[in-house]
N, C-alpha and C positions, 0 to 999 in steps of 0.2 A: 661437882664438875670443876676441873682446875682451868684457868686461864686460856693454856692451848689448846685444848680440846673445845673448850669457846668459842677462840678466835679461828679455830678450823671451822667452825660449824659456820660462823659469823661469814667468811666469806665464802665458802661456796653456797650460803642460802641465796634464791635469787630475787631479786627485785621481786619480779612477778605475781612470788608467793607473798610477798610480806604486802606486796600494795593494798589490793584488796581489803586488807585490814584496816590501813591508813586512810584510804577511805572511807569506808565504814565507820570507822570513830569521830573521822570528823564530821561525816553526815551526819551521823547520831545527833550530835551537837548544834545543827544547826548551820554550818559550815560546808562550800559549795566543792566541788571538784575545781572548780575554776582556781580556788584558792591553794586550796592542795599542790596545784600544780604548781602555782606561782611562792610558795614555799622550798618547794621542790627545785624550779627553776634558779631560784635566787640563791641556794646553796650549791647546787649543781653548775648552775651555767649552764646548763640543758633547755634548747629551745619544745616547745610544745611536741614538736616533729621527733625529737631525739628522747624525749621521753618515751612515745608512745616505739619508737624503736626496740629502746631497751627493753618494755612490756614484750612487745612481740616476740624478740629473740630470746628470752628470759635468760636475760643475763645475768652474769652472780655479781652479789654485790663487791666482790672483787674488780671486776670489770666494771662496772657499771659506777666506782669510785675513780678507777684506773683512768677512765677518757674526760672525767667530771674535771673541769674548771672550777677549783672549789674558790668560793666566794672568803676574799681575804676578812673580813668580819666574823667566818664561821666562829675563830679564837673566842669574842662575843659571846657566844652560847655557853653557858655556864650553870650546873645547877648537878639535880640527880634524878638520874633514870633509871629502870630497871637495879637500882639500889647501886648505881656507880655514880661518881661527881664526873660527867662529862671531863673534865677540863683538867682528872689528873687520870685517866686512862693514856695507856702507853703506848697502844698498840693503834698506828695510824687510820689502822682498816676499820676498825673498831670504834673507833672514837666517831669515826666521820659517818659509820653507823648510826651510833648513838647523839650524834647532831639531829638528822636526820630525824630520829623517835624523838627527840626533846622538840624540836620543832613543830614536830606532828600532834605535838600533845600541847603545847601551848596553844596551837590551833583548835584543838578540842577543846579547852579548858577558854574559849572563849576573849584569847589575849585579842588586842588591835593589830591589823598584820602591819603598821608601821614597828610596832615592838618588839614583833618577830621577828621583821625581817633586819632590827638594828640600824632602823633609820631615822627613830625619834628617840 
C-alpha cells in the first residue's frame, strides 16, 4: 500500500472506530480510561466533554485533528510505531495520528504518565 492511499484511509477512519481499541489495550495493561483520556486530552486540548463529542458524532480523524488544539510538546514524541519514526512522517494528518498510537502504547506498555505526557 503506497503512502496515499494511507494517508487517505488515515483520515477518513474515525475516531470512534479506532477508540475502542485504545482502550482496550490500555485496560489490558492495567491502565484506567480515566488515563486514556487525559492522554488524549493533553495532546488534543479536548476537554472530557469534547472528547465524548467527537465519540458521538464519529468524527474522522481528519476532523477530529482539524478542531484539536494540539499540545506544542506533541514535537516530544519520538520513536516508531506501526514501523514509522513518528517524528519523520510527512504527512501532518498522519503524524498527529501516529502521536496519538505511540501515546497510547506507551500507556500500555506501562510508561509514568508524567513521561508521557512530557512533563518529567
Amino acid at each position: 500500500m503506497n503512502d496515499a492511499h494511507l494517508d487517505e484511509r488515515i483520515r477518513q477512519m474515525t475516531f470512534a472506530s479506532v477508540y475502542p481499541h485504545y482502550l482496550a489495550k490500555a485496560q489490558k495493561k492495567g491502565r484506567t480510561k480515566a488515563e486514556l483520556h487525559q492522554v488524549i486530552a493533553w495532546l488534543t486540548g479536548y476537554s472530557e466533554e469534547e472528547i465524548h463529542e467527537h465519540l458521538e458524532s464519529h468524527s474522522t480523524f481528519e476532523d477530529f485533528f482539524a478542531n484539536a488544539r494540539l499540545n506544542p510538546n506533541a514535537r516530544h514524541i519520538t520513536g516508531s510505531i506501526c514501523g514509522y519514526r513518528v517524528e519523520e512522517i510527512e504527512n501532518p494528518l498522519a503524524q498527529q495520528v501516529r502521536y496519538l498510537d505511540k501515546l497510547v502504547d506507551e500507556l500500555a506498555r506501562g510508561r509514568k504518565l508524567e513521561k508521557i505526557l512530557r512533563t518529567a
